[in-house]
N, C-alpha and C positions, 0 to 999 in steps of 0.2 A: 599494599604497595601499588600505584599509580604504573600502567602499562599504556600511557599517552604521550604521545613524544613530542618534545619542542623540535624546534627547526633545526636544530645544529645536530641534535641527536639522530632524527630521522635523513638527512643529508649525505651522515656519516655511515650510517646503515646500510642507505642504498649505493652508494660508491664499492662501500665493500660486498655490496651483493651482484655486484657487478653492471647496475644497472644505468652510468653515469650521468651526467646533467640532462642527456635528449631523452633518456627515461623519465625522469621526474615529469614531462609538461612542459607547456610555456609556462613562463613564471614562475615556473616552481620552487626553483632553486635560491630567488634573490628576496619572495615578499615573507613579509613576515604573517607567523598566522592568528588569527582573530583571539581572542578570549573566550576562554570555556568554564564553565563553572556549574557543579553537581548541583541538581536540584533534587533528589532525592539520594537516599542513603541509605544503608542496611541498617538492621537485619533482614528484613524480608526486599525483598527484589521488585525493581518498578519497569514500566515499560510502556508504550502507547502501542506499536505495531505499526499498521498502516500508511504509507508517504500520501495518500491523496485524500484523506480524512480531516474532516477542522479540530485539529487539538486546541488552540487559540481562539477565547473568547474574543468577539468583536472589539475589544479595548485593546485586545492585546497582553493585558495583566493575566489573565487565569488559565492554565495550562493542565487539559486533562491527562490522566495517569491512571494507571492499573499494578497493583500489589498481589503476592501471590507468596508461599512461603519456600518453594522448592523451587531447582529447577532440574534439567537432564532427563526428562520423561516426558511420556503424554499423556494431556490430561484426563482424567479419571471422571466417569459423571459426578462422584460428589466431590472433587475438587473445586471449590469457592474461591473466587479474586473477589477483593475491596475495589470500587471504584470510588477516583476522591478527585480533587483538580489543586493546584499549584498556584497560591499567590503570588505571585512575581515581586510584588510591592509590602508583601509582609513576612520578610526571612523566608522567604520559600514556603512557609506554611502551608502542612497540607490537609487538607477540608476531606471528612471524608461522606460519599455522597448516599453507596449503597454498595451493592454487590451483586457477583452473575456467576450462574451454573451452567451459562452455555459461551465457548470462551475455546483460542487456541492460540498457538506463540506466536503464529504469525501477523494474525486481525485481529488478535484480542476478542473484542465482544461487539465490535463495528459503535464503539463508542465515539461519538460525537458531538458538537454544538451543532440545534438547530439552526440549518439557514436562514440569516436576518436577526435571530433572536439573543438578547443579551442573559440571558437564565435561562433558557432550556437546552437540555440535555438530554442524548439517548443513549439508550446499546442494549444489548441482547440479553436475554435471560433465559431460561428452563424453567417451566410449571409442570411440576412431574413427567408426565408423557407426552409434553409439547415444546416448542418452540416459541418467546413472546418477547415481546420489545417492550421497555420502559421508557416514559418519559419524564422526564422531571426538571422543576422549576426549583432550580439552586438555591432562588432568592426566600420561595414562599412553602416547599418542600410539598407542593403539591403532587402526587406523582399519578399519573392511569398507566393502564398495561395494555397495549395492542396485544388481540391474539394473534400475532405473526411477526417472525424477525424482518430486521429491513438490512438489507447492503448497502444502498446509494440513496442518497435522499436527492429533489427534486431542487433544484433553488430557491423554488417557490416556499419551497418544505410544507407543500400540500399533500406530495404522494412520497412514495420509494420504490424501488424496484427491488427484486429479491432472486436468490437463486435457491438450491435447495440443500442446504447445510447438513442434512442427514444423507445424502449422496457424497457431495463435498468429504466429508469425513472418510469415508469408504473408498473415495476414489486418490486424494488428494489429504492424507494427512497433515494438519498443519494451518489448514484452511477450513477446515467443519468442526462440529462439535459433536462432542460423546454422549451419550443420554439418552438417545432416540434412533434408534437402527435405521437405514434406508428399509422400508417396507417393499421398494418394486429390484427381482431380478434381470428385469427385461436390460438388455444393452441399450434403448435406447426407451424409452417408456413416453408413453400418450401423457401423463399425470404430471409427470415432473417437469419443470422447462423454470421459465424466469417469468415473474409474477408481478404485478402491478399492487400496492397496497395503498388506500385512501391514509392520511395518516390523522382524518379526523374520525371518520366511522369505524375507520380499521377494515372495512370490507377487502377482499383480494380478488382478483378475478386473473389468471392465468391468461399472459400475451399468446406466448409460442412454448412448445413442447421439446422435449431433445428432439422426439421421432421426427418433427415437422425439419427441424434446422438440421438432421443428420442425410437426408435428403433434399437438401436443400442447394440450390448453384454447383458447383461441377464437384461431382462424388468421386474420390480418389480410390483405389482396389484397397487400402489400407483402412480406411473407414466402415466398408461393411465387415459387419461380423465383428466390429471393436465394441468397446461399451464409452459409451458419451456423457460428458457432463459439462456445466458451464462456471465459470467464475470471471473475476476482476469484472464488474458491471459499474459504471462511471459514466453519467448526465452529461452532456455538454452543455458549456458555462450558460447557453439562455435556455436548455431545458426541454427544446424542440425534438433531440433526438439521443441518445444511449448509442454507448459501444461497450461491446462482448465480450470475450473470449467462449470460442466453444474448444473442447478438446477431447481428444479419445485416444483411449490407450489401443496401439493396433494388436491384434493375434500374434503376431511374431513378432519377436522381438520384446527389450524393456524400453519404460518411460512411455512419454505420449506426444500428439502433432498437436497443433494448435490455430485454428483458424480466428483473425478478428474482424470480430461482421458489428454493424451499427443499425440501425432502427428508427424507427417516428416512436416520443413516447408512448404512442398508445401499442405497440407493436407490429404495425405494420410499415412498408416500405421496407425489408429488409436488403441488405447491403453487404456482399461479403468483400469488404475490403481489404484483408490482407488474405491470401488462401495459400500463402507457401508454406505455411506447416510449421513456421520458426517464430511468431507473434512473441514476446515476452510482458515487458514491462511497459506501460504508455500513459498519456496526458494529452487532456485538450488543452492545444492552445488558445483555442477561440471555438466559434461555433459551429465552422468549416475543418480546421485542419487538427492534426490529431499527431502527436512524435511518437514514435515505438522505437524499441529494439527490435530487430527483425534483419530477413535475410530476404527480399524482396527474390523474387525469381531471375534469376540471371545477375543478381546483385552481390557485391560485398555487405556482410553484417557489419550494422551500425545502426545508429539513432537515423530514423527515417521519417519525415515529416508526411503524410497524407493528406492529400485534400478528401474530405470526403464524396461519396457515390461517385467517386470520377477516377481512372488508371493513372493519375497523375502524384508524383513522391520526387523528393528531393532530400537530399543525405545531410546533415545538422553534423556539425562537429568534425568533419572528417580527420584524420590520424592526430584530434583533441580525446572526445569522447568516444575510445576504441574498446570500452567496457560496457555491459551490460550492468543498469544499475536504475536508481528511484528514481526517475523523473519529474520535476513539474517547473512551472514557470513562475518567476512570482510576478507581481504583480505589477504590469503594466511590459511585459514578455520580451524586456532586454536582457531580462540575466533567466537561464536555467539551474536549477537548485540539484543537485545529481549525487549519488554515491558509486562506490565499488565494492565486493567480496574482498572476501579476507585474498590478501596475495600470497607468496611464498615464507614471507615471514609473520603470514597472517594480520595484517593490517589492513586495515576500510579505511579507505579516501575521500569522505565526504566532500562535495567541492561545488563551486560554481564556474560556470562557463556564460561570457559574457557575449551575445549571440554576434551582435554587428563587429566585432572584431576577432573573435574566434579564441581569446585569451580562455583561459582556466586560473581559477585560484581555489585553492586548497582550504580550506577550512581547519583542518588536523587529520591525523593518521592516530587511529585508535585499535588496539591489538585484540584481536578474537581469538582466546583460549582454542586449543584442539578440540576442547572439550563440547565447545557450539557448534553442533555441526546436524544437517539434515534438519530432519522434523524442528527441532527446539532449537536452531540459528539464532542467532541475535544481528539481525541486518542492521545498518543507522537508519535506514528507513527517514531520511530529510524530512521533515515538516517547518513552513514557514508561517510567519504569524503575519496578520491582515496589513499591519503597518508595512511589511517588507523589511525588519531590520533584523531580526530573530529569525534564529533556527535553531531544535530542539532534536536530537537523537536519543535513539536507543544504542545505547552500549555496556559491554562487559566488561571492560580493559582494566577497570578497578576491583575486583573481586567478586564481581555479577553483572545483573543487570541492571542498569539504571538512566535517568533521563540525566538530557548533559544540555546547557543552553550556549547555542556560538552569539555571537553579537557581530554578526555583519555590519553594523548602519556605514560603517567608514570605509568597507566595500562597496556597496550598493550606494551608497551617498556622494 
């Protein structure tokens, strides 16, 4: 049974939940919403993860994916996912490519199309007691193996940047993978930090350390004595400089703060640009400015534009996008591509917000089981394809997980 609501259904829903027409949004109430249509199907469970990753071959037709036979746990090191990708143009047909032993519900395996290239393909893998990245050419099945995972590729897609996935895991369930223990107890360790990878040699040479960046620009009393780790690492669109997340769980207390700092790729010029503690989700919009969820110092929480290396921010969305959710821009950064958490009756709002007139329009309202929750969520995690007409989620509302494609072109158009 189908747990995706049409317009009249979900309308009815929120009236009786009390939440009347000024809840729903502008717009919300009167347009109609786009077409959805499964692109994969059971018995086993699909999913890509990630909002700011190229699922979307440069054509636009081949849409990567990830299979897996369970879900409601976490995964085990000999847990194996199929990696395949999604004809568009032949019945959804799905290609299947290889598979990964190094892999979690939220980033999958940091599976990817190289930038620029119409056949090649990456993502993560496990070689008994290490960590290594595959690549491989769709067309001609040629494949080599870097000895090292990548997070972010470069747009050149010469290098990558990397964090350290066996800390990830330890620290941050959800986001590392299992198979390979964090080796360092240290709370903030010399060894471990975000690493530079060649992606033709494979050589890596470590930018910065935690230890360097846990002392680094103004040290808050809750940082010493925490233990430090970094994730979300994301190139801006020409490639000149990287932004961060560093964060640390403090001694007292649960959960963790979170600062976001930016970089030159080679790692220097460091930048701590957001340092209130509340960083979430973010995107470049260009090669200067950067949107976050955040609670700027003295500020209301919201979607917060930053210029970079400069104290200067301006609030996006204001009482439109009053959620924290996926951000990015598509292409050509008049419409932003967005979601929501499950609400009270457990629905995700995937949606767009149209920047120069501040409108919102909804995409669908898709329902997340009680059962997704923590570690193994099923976010929609937005993904838009190069042409700007398509958008591909993650959702469960049909009896697991599965990829879902909207067809904006008549919005965006």
């Amino acid at each position: 049974m189908s747990f995706a609501l049409d317009r009249r259904q979900w309308l009815r829903l929120s009236l009786s939940a009390g939440l009347g027409l000024a809840g729903l949004g502008r717009a919300a109430a009167d347009e109609p919403l786009p077409p959805v249509r499964a692109l994969t199907r059971g018995p086993k469970f699909h999913w890509f993860g990630y909002y700011d990753k190229r699922e979307f071959d440069p054509t636009s037709r081949y849409v990567l994916g990830m299979a897996v036979d369970f879900e409601h746990r976490s995964p085990k090191p000999d847990d194996v996912i199929a990696i395949g990708m999604i004809d568009l143009e032949d019945n959804d047909r799905w290609i299947d490519l290889g598979e990964s032993r190094a892999w979690c519900w939220q980033q999958g395996c940091m599976l990817q199309w190289l930038p620029g290239s119409k056949t090649r393909v990456l993502w993560n893998d496990r070689d008994r007691d290490r960590f290594v990245c595959r690549i491989l050419d769709v067309k001609t099945r040629e494949l080599r193996t870097l000895p090292q995972p990548i997070y972010a590729l470069s747009p050149d897609a010469k290098s990558a940047i990397c964090a350290d996935f066996r800390r990830l895991h330890d620290t941050r369930p959800g986001y590392g993978y299992a198979g390979v223990p964090d080796p360092s107890v240290e709370l903030a360790p010399k060894d471990s930090g975000i690493f530079r990878i060649d992606l033709e040699s494979g050589k890596q040479s470590l930018l910065f350390a935690l230890a360097d960046v846990a002392r680094f620009g103004p040290v808050t009393d809750d940082m010493k004595g925490a233990k430090h780790w970094f994730n979300h690492l994301l190139y801006s669109p020409d490639g000149s400089r990287f932004v961060f997340l560093h964060r640390w769980a403090p001694k007292e207390g649960k959960g963790f703060r979170t600062r976001m700092l930016t970089a030159k790729s080679d790692g220097s010029d460091l930048f701590v640009l957001d340092g209130s503690g509340h960083t979430s989700h973010f995107i470049w919009r260009d090669p200067q400015h950067i949107l976050a969820w955040t609670q700027p110092t003295g500020k209301r929480p919201g979607f917060w534009l930053f210029t970079d290396r400069t104290a200067e921010v301006e609030q996006v969305g204001k009482d439109v996008m009053t959620e924290n959710g996926h951000c990015t821009y598509l292409p050509g950064n008049a419409w932003i591509l967005n979601d929501t958490y499950p609400d009270r009756d457990r629905l995700q709002h995937p949606y767009l917000y149209h920047v120069a007139t501040g409108r919102r329009v909804p995409l669908g309202h898709f329902r997340s089981p009680k059962e997704y929750t923590g570690e193994w969520r099923c976010d929609t995690h937005p993904r838009f394809s190069p042409d700007g007409t398509k958008v591909v989620i993650d959702s469960p509302h049909n009896g697991g997980r599965q990829l879902y494609l909207i067809d904006i072109s008549k919005i965006v158009g």
